[in-house]
N, C-alpha and C positions, 0 to 999 in steps of 0.2 A: 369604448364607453366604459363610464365605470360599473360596481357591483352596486347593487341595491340591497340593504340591512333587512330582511322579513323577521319581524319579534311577531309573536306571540298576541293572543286577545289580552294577557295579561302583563303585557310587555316584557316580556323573557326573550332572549335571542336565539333564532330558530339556524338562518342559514342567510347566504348570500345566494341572489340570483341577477345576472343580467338587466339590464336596464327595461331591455323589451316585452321580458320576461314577469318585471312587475308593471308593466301596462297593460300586460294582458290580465293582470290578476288584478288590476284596479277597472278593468272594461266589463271583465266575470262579476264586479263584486262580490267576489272573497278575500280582499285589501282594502284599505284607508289607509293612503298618506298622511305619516305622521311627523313627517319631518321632509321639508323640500329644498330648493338652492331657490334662493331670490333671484324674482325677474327672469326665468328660464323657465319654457313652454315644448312639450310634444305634443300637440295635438292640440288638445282641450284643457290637457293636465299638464299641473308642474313637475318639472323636474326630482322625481323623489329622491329622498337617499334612503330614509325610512320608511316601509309600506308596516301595518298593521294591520293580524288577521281580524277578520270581523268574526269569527268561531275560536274556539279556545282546541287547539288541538293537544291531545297528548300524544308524548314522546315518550313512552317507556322506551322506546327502545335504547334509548340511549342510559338507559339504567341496568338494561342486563346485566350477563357476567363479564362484555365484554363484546369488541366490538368481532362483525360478523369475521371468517376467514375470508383473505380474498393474497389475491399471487402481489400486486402492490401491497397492501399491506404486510407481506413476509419482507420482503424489503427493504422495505421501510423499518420495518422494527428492527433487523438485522444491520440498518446502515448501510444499504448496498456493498456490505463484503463477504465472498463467501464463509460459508462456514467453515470450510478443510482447510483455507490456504488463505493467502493477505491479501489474492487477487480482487477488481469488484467484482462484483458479480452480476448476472443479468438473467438464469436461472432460479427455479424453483427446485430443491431438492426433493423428496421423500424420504425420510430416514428408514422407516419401514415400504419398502415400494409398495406400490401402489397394486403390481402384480399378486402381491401375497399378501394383501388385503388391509396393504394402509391408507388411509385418506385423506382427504385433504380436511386436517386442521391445525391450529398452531403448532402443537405440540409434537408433530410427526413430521413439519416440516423447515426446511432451512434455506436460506439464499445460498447459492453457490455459482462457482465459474464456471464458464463451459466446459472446461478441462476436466476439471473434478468428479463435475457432473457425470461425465460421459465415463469418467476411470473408475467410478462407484458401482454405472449403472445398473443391474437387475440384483444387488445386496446391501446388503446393510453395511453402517461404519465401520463395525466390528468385523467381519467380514472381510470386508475390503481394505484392514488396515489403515483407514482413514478418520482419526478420531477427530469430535468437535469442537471445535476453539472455543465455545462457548456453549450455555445452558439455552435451549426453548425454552419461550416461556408464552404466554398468553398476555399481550399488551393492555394497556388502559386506553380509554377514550385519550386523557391528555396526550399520553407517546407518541403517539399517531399523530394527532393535531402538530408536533413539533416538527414535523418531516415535511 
């Protein structure tokens, strides 16, 4: 089935959810269908594409500094290539381990290959003579959306 449009009380676009997803939000009433397919029935209701909230929610969050850390996301901003080598990658690095007190966020961490990963493991790049083919950085909302 397809995705269903959820905007905003003020018709701003919020996110996509599953078809059944906004029947249940149309049965809660916390939605109004604001856009439907002609002549196409679930139940009671047509067929949405667009549901509208009936409360106006804010999203700051999407106006922080940015969006939260997460292991997809490294990723994703990395391109799936490791950091040390041209290999893809399917790890998460630490550039400062995590042993001596780095943690997870963007800037301490890199995508990397299994390989790399494991020939780095408990030091830093410098260390392990492994320099990075690139800068960290902290992504935008949009970068991410392109992935």
């Amino acid at each position: 089935m397809d995705a269903v449009l959820v905007v905003n009380a003020d018709l701003g676009p919020l996110h996509r959810v599953p078809v059944k997803h906004a029947i249940r939000m149309l049965c809660r009433r916390v939605a109004e269908i604001h856009e439907a397919e002609p002549d196409r029935l679930i139940g009671v209701f047509p067929m949405p594409r667009v549901v509208r909230l009936v409360r106006y929610v804010v999203t700051r969050w999407r106006y922080t500094n940015g969006p939260a850390w997460s292991r997809a996301g490294v990723l994703a901003r990395d391109n799936r290539q490791c950091g040390y080598c041209t290999a893809p990658a399917t790890t998460v690095d630490h550039i400062l381990p995590r042993s001596r007190g780095g943690r997870n966020t963007w800037q301490n961490t890199i995508s990397a290959c299994y390989g790399c990963n494991q020939a780095k493991g408990d030091r830093t790049p410098v260390e392990a003579g492994m320099p990075l083919r690139f800068a960290v950085s902290v992504p935008t909302w949009a970068a991410l959306a392109q992935h």
